[in-house]
C-alpha positions as CSV (number, residue, x, y, z in Angstrom):
1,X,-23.7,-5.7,-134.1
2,X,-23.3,-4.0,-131.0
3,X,-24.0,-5.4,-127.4
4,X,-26.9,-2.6,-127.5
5,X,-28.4,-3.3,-130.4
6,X,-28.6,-7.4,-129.7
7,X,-30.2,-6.4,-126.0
8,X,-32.8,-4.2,-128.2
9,X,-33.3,-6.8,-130.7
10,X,-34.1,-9.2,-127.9
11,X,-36.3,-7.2,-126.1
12,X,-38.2,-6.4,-129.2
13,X,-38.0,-9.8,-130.8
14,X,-38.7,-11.9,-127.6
15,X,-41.1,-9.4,-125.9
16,X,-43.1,-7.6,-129.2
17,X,-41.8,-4.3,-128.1
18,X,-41.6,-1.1,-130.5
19,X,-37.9,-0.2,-131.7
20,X,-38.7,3.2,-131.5
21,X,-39.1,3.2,-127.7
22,X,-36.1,1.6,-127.2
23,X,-34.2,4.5,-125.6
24,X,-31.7,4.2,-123.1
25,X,-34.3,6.3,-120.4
26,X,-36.9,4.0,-120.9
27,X,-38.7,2.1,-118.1
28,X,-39.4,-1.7,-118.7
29,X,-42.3,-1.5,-116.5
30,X,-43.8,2.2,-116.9
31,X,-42.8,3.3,-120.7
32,X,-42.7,-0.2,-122.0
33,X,-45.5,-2.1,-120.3
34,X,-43.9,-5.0,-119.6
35,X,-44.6,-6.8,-116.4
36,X,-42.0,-9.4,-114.0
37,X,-42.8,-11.8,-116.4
38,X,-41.5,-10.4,-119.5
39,X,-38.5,-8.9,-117.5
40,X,-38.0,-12.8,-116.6
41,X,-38.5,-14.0,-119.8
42,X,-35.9,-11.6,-121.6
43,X,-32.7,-12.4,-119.4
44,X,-33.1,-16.3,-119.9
45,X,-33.1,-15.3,-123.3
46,X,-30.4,-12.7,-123.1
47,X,-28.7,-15.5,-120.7
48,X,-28.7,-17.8,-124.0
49,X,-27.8,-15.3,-126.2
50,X,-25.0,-13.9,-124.3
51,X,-23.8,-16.9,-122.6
52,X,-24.0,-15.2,-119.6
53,X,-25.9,-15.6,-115.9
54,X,-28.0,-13.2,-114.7
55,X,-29.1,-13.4,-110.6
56,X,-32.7,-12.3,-109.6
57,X,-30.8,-9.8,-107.7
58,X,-29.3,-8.5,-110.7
59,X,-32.2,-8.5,-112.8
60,X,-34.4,-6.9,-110.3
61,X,-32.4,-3.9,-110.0
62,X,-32.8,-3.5,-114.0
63,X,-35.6,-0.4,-114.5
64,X,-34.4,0.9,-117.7
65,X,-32.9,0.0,-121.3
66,X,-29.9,1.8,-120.4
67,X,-29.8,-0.8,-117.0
68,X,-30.2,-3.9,-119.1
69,X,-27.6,-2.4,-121.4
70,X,-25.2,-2.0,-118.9
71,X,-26.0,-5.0,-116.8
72,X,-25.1,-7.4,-119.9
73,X,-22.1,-5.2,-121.3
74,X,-20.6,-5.7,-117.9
75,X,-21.1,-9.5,-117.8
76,X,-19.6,-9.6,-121.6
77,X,-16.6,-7.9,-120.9
């Protein structure tokens, strides 16, 4: 499994998202409806999952899939 696909999983495991919105262009907040919360809630799990850290800072520049995506490739490589 890909690092995408476990970040999708996550996000629609952890947060009851729908796969099929899961597209790289698609905004947590606007297209996905999830709130600070949520966004919180999925890097502590993405954090565990990855062994990884994730700063606020990081995590609040995160707006799309495709940002998440990237944000916890980079940390794995």
């Amino acid at each position: 499994m890909t690092v995408r696909e476990r970040v999708v999983q996550v996000l629609v495991d952890e947060l009851d998202l729908d796969q099929e919105k899961m597209v790289d262009e698609a905004t947590l907040e606007d297209v996905l409806g999830t709130d600070s919360l949520d966004a919180v809630e999925a890097a502590i799990v993405l954090e565990r999952e990855f062994d990884i850290d994730i700063s606020a800072d990081e995590a609040e520049k995160v707006r799309t899939v495709g940002d998440l995506v990237a944000l916890v490739t980079g940390k794995v490589a």
